[in-house]
C-alpha positions, -999 to +999 in steps of 0.1 A: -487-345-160-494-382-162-532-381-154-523-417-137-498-405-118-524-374-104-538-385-065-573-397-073-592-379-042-585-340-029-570-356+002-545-370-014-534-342-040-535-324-009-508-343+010-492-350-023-486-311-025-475-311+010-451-336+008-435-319-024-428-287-004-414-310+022-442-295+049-455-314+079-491-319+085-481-295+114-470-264+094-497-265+069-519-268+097-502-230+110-510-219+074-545-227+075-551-223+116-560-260+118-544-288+140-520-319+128-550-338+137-576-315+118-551-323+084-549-354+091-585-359+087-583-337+054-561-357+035-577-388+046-611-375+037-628-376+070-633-339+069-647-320+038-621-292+020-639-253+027-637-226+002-614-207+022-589-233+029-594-241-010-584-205-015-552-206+011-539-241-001-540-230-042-521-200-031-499-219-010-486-242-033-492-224-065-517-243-082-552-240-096-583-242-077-589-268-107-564-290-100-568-291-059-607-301-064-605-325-099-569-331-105-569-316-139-550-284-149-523-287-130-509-251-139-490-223-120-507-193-114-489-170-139-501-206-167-539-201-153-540-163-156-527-163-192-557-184-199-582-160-186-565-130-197-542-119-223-529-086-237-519-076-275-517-045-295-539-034-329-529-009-352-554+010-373-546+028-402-557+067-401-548+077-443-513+065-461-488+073-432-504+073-398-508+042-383-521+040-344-511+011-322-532+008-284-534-022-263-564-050-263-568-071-235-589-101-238-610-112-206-630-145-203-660-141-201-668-162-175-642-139-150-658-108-166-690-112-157-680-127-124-658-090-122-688-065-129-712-081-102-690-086-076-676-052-085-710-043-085-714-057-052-685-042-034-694-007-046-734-006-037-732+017-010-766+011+005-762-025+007-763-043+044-729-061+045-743-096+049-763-087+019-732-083-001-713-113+015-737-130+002-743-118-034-703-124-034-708-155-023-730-168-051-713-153-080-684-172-065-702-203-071-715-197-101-683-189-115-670-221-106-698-237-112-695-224-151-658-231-158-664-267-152-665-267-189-648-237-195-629-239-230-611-202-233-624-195-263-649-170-253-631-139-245-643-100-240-626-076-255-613-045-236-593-014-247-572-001-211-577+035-206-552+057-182-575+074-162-569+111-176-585+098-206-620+088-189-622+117-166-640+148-185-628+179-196-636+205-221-609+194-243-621+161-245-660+172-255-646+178-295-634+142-299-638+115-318-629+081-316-597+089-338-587+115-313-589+091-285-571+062-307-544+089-318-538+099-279-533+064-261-509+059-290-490+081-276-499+080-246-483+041-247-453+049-267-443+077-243-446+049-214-424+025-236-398+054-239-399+059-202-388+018-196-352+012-194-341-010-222-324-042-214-285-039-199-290+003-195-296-002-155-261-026-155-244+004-177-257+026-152-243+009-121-210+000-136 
């Protein structure tokens, strides 16, 4: 998009966006359990835009928290998320005729680390609530805060296990890493069998 053309103030991209869906200040107001009068002042500026609403109008209208508060990215969801994260497959060679593919997925590492500490967060058990809420809070904010400047080209790298493949059992105390690489080979290619192949579910029906 023409940056030009993009609405200069949040306001604005804000009734911009509602005007493309054909929405009246009334129904977005429903959405976010405001008044016509309470948008109003939102798109105007009178009123400054909260987190949550943030949160609820991106989701709305399917565009980046990026775009709603600067007016750059405009991306859809599905364009944003291939940015943060992004799967591929690696194949090692084990001698001359055994090669083993598994998956990679590539995190940024802004959303990682934003991940483990709210994860962290969620899962402290002895944690007052308001505590957490808070802690939850802040890594929010710092996560925006850091991809202000965000490039994508930091990314962490992380092999997918299946779960039977974490949890222990004697079987798994003899392995190495080849044993592990060997087994979500085919652990993947057995999934991969299991999809239907394009036009079999039309054959199927016919």
């Amino acid at each position: 998009m023409d940056s030009n053309l993009v609405p200069k103030t949040v306001g604005e991209r804000i009734k911009s966006l509602r005007e493309k869906a054909k929405e009246s200040q009334k129904e977005l107001g429903e959405l976010l359990g405001l008044t016509q009068n309470a948008i109003s002042k939102l798109e105007n500026g009178d009123t400054a835009l909260t987190l949550e609403n943030q949160i609820r109008i991106a989701e709305h209208y399917n565009v980046s928290h990026d775009y709603l508060c600067t007016g750059r990215n405009n991306d859809t969801i599905l364009e944003l998320l291939s940015k943060y994260i992004s799967l591929g497959y690696t194949t090692v060679s084990e001698g001359q005729e055994i090669s083993i593919t598994y998956p990679v997925m590539k995190i940024d590492k802004h959303l990682f680390a934003y991940l483990v500490r709210t994860s962290q967060a969620c899962n402290n058990e002895f944690m007052p609530e308001e505590v957490k809420e808070r802690w939850i809070q802040l890594e929010t904010s710092l996560f925006y805060e850091a991809n202000k400047n965000n490039d994508f080209s930091e990314k962490e790298c992380i092999v997918p296990l299946p779960p039977k493949f974490i949890l222990p059992d004697d079987q798994k105390n003899t392995w190495r890493q080849a044993d592990l690489l060997r087994e979500l080979h085919n652990y993947w290619v057995n999934q991969n069998k299991k999809e239907p192949k394009c036009g079999e579910n039309e054959k199927e029906t016919k």
